[in-house]
VOGU-3710 file (C-alpha; in Angstrom, 3 decimals, decimal comma):
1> xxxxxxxxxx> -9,956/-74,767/-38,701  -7,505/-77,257/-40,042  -4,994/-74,377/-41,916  -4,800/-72,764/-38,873  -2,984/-76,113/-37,070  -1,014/-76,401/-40,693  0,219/-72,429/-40,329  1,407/-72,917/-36,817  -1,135/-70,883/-35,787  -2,902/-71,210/-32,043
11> xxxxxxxxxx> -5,857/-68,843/-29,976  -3,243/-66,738/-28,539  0,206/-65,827/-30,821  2,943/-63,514/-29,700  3,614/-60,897/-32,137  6,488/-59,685/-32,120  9,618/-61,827/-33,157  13,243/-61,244/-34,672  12,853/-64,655/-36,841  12,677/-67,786/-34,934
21> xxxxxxxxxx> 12,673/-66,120/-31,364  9,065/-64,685/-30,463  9,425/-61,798/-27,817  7,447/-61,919/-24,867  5,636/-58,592/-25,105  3,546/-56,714/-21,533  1,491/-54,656/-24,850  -2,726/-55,348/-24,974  -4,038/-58,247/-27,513  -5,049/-57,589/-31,063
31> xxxxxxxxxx> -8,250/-59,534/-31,826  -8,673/-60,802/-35,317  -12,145/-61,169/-35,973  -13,120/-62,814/-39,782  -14,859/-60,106/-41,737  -16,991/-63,565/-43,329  -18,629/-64,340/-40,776  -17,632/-62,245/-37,822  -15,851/-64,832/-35,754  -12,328/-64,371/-34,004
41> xxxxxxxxxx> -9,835/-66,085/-35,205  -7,401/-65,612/-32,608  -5,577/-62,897/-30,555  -1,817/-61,407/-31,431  -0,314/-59,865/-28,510  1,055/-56,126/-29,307  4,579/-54,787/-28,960  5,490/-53,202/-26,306  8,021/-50,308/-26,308  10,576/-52,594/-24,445
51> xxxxxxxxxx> 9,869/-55,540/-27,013  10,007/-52,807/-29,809  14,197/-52,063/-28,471  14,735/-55,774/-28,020  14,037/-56,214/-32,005  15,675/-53,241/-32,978  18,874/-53,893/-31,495  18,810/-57,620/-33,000  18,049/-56,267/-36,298  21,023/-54,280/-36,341
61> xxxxxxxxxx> 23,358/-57,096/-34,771  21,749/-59,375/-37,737  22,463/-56,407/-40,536  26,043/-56,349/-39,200  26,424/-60,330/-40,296  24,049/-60,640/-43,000  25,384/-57,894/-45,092  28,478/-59,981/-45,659  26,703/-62,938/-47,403  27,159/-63,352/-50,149
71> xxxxxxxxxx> 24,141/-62,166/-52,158  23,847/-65,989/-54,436  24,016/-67,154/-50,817  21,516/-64,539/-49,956  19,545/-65,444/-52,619  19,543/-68,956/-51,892  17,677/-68,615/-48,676  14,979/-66,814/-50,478  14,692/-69,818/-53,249  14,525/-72,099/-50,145
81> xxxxxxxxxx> 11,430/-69,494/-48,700  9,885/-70,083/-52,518  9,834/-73,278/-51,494  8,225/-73,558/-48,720  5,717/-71,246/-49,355  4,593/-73,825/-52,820  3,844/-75,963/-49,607  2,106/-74,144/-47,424  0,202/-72,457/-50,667  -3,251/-73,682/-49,608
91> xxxxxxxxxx> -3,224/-72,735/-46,584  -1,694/-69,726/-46,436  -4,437/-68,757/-49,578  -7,131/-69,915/-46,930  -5,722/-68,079/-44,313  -5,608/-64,120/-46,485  -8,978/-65,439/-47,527  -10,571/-65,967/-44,160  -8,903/-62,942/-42,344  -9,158/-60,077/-45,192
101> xxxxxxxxxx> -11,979/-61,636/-46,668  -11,415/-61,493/-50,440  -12,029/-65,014/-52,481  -10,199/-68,200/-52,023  -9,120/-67,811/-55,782  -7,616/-64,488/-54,788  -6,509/-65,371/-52,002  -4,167/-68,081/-53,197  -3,151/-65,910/-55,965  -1,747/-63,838/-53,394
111> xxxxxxxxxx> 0,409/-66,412/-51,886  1,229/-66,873/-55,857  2,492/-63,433/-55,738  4,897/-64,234/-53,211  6,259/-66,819/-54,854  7,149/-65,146/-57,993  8,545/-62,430/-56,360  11,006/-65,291/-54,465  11,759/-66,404/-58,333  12,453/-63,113/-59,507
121> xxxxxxxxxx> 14,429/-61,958/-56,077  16,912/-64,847/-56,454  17,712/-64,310/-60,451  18,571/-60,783/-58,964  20,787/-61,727/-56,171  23,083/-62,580/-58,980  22,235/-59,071/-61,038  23,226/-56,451/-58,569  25,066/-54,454/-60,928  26,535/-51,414/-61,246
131> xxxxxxxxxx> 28,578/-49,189/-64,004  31,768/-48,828/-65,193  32,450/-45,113/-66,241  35,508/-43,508/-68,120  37,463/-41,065/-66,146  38,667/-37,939/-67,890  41,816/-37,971/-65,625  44,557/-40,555/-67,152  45,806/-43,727/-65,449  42,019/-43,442/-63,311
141> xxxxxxxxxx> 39,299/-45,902/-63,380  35,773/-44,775/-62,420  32,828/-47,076/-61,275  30,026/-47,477/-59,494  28,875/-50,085/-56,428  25,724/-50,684/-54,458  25,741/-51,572/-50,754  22,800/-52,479/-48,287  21,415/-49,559/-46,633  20,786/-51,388/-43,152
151> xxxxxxxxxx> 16,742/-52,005/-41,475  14,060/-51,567/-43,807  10,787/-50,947/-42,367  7,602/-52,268/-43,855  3,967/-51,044/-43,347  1,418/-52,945/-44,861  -2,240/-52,926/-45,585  -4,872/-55,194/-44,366  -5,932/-55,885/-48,532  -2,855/-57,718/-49,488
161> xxxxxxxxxx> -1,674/-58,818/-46,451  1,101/-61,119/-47,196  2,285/-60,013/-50,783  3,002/-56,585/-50,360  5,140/-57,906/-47,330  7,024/-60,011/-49,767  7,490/-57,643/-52,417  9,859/-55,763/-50,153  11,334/-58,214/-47,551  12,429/-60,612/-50,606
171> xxxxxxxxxx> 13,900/-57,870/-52,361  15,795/-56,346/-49,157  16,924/-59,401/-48,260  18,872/-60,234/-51,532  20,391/-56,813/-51,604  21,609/-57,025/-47,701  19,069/-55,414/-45,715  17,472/-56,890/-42,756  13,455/-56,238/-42,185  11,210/-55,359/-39,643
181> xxxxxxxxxx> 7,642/-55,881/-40,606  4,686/-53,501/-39,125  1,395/-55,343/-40,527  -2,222/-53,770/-40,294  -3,673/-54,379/-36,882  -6,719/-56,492/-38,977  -5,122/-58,892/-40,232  -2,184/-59,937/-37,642  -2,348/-63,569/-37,831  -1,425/-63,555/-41,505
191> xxxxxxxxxx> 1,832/-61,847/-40,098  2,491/-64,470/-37,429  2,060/-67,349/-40,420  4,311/-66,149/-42,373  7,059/-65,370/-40,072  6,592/-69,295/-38,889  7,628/-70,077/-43,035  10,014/-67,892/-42,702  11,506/-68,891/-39,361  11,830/-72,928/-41,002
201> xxxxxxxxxx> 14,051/-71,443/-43,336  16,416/-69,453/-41,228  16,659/-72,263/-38,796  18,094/-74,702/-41,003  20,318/-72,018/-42,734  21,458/-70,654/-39,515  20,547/-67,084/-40,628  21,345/-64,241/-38,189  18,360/-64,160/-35,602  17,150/-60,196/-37,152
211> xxxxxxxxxx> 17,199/-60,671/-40,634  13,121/-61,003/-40,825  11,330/-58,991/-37,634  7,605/-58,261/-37,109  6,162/-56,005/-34,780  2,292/-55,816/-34,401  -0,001/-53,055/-32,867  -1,904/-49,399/-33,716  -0,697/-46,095/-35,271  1,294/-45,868/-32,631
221> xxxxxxxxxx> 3,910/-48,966/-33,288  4,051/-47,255/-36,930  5,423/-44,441/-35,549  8,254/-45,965/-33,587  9,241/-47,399/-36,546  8,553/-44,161/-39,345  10,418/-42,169/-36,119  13,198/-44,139/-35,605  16,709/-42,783/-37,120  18,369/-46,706/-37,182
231> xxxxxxxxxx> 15,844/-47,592/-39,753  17,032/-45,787/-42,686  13,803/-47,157/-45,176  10,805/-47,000/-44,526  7,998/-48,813/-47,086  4,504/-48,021/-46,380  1,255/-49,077/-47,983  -1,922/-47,439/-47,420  -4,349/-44,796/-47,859  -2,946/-40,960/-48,791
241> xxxxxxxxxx> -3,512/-39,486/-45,772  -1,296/-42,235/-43,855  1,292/-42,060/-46,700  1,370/-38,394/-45,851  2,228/-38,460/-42,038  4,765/-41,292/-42,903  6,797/-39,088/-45,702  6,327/-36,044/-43,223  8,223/-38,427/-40,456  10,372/-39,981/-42,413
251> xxxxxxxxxx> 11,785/-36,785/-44,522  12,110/-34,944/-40,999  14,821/-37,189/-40,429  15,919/-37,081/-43,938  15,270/-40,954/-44,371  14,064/-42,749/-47,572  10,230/-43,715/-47,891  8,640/-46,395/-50,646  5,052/-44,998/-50,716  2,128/-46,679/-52,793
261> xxxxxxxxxx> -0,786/-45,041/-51,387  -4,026/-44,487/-52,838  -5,767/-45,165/-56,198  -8,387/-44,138/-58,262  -7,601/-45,634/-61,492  -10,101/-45,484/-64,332  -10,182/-47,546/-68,055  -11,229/-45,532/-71,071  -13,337/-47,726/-73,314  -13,183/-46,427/-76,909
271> xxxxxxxxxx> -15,617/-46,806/-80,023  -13,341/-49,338/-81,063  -13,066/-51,399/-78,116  -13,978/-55,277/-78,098  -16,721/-55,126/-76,046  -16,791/-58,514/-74,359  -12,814/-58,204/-73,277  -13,578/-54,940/-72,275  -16,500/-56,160/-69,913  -14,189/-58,992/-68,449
281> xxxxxxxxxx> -11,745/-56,230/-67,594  -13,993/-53,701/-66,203  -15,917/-55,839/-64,040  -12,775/-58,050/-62,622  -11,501/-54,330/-62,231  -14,648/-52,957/-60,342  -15,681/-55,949/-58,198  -12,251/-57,610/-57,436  -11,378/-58,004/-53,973  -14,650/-56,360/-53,095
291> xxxxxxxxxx> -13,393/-52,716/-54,408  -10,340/-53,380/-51,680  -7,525/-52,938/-53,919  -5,455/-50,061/-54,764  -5,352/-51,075/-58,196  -9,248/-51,655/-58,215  -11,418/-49,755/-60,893  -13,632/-46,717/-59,818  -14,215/-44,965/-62,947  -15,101/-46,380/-66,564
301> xxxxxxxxxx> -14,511/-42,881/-68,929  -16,854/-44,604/-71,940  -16,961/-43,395/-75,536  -20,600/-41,812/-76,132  -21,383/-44,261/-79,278  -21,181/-48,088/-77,383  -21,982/-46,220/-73,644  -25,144/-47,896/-74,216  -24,207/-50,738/-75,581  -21,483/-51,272/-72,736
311> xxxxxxxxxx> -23,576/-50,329/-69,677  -26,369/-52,739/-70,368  -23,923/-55,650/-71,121  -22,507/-54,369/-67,516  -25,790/-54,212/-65,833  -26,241/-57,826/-67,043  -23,213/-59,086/-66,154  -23,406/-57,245/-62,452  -26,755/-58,960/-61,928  -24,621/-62,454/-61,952
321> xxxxxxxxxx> -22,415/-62,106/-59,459  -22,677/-64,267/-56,367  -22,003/-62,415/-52,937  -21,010/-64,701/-49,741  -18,818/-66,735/-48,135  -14,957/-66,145/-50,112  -14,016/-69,893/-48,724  -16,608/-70,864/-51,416  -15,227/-71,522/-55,205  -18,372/-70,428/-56,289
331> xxxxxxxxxx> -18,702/-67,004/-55,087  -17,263/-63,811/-56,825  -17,316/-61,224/-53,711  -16,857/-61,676/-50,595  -17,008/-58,822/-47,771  -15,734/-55,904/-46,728  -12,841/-56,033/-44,155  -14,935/-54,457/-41,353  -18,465/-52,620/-40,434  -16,246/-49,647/-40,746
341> xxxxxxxxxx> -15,286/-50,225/-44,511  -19,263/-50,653/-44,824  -20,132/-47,193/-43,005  -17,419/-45,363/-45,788  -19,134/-47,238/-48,542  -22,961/-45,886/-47,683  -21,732/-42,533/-46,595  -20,320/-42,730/-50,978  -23,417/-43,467/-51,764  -25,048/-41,413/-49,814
351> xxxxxxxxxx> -22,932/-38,496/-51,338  -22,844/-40,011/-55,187  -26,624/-39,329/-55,071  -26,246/-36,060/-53,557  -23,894/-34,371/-55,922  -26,720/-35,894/-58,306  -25,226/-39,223/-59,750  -27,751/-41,556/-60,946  -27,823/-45,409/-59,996  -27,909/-47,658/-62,241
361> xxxxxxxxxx> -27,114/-50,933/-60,186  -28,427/-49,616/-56,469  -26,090/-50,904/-53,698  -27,153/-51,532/-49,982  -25,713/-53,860/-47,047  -26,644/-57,897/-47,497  -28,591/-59,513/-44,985  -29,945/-63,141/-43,644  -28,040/-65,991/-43,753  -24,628/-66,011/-44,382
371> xxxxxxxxxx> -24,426/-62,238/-44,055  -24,518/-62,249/-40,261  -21,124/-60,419/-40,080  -22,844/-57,273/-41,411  -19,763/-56,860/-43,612  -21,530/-57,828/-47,161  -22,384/-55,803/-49,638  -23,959/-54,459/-53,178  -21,537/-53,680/-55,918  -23,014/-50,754/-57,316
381> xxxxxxxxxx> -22,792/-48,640/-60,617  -23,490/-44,956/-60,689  -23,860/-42,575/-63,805  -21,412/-39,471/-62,383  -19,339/-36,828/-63,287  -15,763/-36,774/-63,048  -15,546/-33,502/-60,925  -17,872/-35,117/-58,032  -16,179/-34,562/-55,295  -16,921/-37,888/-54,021
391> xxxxxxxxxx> -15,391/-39,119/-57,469  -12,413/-37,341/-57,050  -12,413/-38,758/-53,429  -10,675/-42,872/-52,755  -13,556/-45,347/-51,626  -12,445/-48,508/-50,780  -15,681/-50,492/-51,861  -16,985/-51,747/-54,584  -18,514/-48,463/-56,185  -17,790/-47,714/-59,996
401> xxxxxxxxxx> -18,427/-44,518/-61,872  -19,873/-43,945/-64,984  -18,373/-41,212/-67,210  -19,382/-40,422/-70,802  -16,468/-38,733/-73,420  -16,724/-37,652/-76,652  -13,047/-37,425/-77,758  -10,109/-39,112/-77,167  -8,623/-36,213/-75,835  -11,419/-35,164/-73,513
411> xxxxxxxxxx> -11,394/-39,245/-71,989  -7,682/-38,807/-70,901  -8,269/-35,999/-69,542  -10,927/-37,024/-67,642  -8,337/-40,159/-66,611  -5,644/-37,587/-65,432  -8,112/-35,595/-63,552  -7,781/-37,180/-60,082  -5,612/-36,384/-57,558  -4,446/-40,130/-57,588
421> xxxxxxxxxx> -2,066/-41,389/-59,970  -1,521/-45,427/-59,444  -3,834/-47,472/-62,604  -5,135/-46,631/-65,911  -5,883/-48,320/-69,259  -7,707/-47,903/-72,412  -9,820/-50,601/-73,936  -9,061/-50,048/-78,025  -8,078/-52,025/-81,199  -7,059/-48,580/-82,507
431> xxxxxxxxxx> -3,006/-48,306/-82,636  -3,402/-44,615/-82,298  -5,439/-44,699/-79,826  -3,676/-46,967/-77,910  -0,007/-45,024/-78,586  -1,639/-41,713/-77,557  -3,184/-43,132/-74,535  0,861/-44,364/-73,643  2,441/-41,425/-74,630  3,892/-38,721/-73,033
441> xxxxxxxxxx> 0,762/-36,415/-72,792  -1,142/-39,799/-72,334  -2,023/-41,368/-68,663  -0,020/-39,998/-66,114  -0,077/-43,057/-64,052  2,962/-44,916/-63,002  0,623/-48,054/-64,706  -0,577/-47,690/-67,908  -2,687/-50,824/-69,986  -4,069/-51,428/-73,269
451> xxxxxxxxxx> -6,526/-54,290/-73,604  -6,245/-55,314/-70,162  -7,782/-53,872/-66,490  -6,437/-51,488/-64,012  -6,497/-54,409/-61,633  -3,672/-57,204/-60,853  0,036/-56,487/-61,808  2,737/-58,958/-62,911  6,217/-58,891/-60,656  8,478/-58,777/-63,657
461> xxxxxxxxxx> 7,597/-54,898/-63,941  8,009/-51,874/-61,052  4,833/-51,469/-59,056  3,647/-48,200/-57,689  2,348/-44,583/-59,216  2,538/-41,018/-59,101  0,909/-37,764/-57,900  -1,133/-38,779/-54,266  0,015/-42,429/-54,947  3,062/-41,633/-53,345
471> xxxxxxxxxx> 5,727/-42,096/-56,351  7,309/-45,436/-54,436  8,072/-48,104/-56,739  8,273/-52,102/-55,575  8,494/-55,047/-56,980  9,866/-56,000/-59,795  11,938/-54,102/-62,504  15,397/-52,009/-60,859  13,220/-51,842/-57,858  15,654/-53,401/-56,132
481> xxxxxxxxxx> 18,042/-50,021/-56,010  15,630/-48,251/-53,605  16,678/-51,014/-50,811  20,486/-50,046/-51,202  22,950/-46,970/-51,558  24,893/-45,862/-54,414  28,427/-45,518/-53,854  30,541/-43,810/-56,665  34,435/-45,082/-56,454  38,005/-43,572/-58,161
491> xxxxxxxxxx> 40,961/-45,874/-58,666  44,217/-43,840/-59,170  46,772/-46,422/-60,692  48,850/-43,509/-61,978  52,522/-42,139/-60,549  50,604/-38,874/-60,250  47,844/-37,295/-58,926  45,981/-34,855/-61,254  42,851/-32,695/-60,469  39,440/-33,138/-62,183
501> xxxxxxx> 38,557/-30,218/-64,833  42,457/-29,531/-65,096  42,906/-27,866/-61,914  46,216/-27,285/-60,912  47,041/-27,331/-57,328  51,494/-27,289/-57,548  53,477/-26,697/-53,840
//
């Protein structure tokens, strides 16, 4: 496919590289098959142990240089990546699309993402601020600095597999950090693309070979990297039970983690919701991405007078959506990342109807034409109640819950009672409603919306959530002061030298 030959990409890619150098690497291939119609793509060749060193040890030569930059210079190499990634927009979108398998729309509205967070990254290499603090000691001045902390480590999920790279490295590399990059194993070639853009960059700039690293492989490469003591921060993205073997790892060795881990965010639609916004968001919300998203809606908590109302306008509106091929404009889903994915989403079903949930949109694998990968599937609705266990439980399909309320009070709680904490929002022209949803014994979710979905998030704000999400922030926001240390400093421009809280110390 032509955006393949535009991305640099061939049948067989090294990958593992410290920016424009690829390592040779003894580890196995990774295949990348296309979840849309079950073809491979091309092969990625795993890091070995040996090539794993090689990068380290670059990394940290790199970190040694590139800390000194300034950060506007810093930051101009990052407007110069902006750059090239409005050029290589298309295919890069075509590229996420074909590999993950989400829609061609979403798929360049990932690459988007990147870009804003390149626009936002280099405003900030200009913002790194600290404070300025008054001393109670006389002829002292107090303030407060913020230095790179060194390698940041960055484990991403197949679902976003180039933005949620970019919401880190951009950041890091503003603030002085150098990056090594562990993608998912299924989607490895959009790794090796981007680290191509990259590497045009760094070239002309004469960055320090280190500054951007990938390494590519299993569990087990993640855990060279969540193990290792030189990498001071490590950023992971994926399900809870990864997120907690990464924080055990990483707080063994009393190192920093960025966790966003799991969602199961839910909108509350009120009596006095608009109906027809509330629709648009639910069902971008539910279906998005093919349920794939952390950020994608499982539960709609809906008020007992429109539930009606709202579920036929939903069951209407499911019946019009247009499974198949992602590459396609006209298609809203596309398939699930692997036969895998589509064993977890039966086995839901399977236990939705079980626990007794009732289905009012059935769900079921596609087949026939254009379904040959055996990785297409029914969005489904099911009537439920919140304490299912399978409810309670992360499935990443598209599988949405519906859960009748009475009171305002009853809905949020409802919405709070999940052990995830990532996406929530209420669907309400009422201002009370609306305040009480946002205040403090409102949604306990790091995201909170009113009049909009759980789904999509803008880079000017802080990205992550709470309880089993992992508390992690990225993104936007002071995100930037979890990729750098906080040094407090003392000036003494006195003759003397007194003692804070009056101590005296004479001899």
């Amino acid at each position: 496919m032509q955006f393949l030959q535009q991305l640099g990409l061939k049948a067989s890619n090294e990958g593992s590289s410290t920016g424009t150098v690829w390592i040779p690497s003894a580890g196995s291939a990774i295949a990348s098959f296309s979840p849309v119609d079950a073809k491979q793509i091309g092969t990625v060749t795993t890091t070995s142990k040996a090539a794993y060193e090689t990068i380290v040890k670059k990394a940290e030569e790199a970190f040694a240089i590139w800390r000194s930059w300034p950060a506007p210079r810093r930051g101009e190499i990052v407007r110069q990546i902006g750059e090239e990634l409005r050029a290589a927009k298309q295919p890069l979108g075509q590229l996420v699309s074909y590999e993950m398998g989400k829609s061609l729309q979403e798929g360049l509205g990932e690459v988007q993402e990147m870009i804003d967070i390149c626009d936002f990254a280099v405003g900030l290499s200009r913002q790194l601020h600290g404070l300025t603090m008054h001393s109670e000691r006389p002829g002292h001045r107090m303030y407060e600095q913020w230095h790179p902390l060194g390698i940041v480590g960055i484990i991403s999920a197949f679902n976003f597999p180039v933005a949620v790279w970019s919401w880190n490295a951009m950041l890091a590399w503003v603030c002085g950090d150098v990056c090594i990059w562990k993608p998912s194993e299924k989607t490895p070639l959009c790794s090796v693309a981007c680290q191509h853009i990259v590497a045009k960059v760094f070239a002309r700039n004469e960055v320090p070979e280190g500054v951007s690293c990938i390494i590519n492989g299993d569990r087990e490469v993640g855990e060279w990297l969540t193990n290792d003591t030189r990498v001071p921060l490590i950023s992971a993205t994926g399900s809870t039970r990864m997120g907690k073997s990464v924080g055990a790892a990483v707080g063994a060795r009393l190192g920093r983690s960025i966790l966003e881990l799991g969602g199961n965010n839910a909108i509350i639609i009120t009596e006095n919701a608009d109906l027809d916004m509330s629709l648009i968001g639910a069902l971008f919300g539910a279906v998005g991405t093919a349920g794939q998203r952390c950020t994608t809606t499982r539960r709609l908590i809906i008020q007992s007078s429109v539930y009606d109302a709202f579920t036929e306008k939903l069951k209407k509106a499911y019946a019009q959506l247009r499974i198949g091929d992602p590459l396609k404009a006209e298609n809203h889903v596309g398939p699930l990342i692997d036969t895998l994915a589509v064993s977890h989403y039966l086995e839901a079903i399977r236990r939705c109807k079980e626990e007794g949930g009732k289905f009012l949109v059935e769900g079921g694998v596609l087949e026939g034409a254009g379904y040959e990968s055996g990785c297409y599937v029914k969005p489904c609705i099911a009537e439920a109640s919140n304490d299912f266990a399978i409810v309670q439980h992360e499935t990443f399909a598209p599988i949405l819950y519906l859960i009748k309320y009475d009171t305002i009070e009853e809905a949020i709680a409802y919405q709070n009672g999940v052990p995830q904490g990532l996406s929530s929002a209420i669907m309400t022209l009422n201002l009370r409603e609306a305040e009480r949803f946002l205040s403090v014994a409102g949604s306990d979710c790091g995201i909170a919306n009113v009049n909009i979905g759980t789904s999509g998030a803008e880079i000017g704000g802080a990205f992550g959530g709470e309880k089993e999400t992992g508390g992690g922030r990225e993104s936007g926001s002071d995100a930037w002061k979890a990729y750098m240390r906080r040094q407090t400093n003392t000036i003494n421009y006195s003759t003397k030298l007194p003692l804070a809280q009056g101590i005296k110390f004479d001899i």
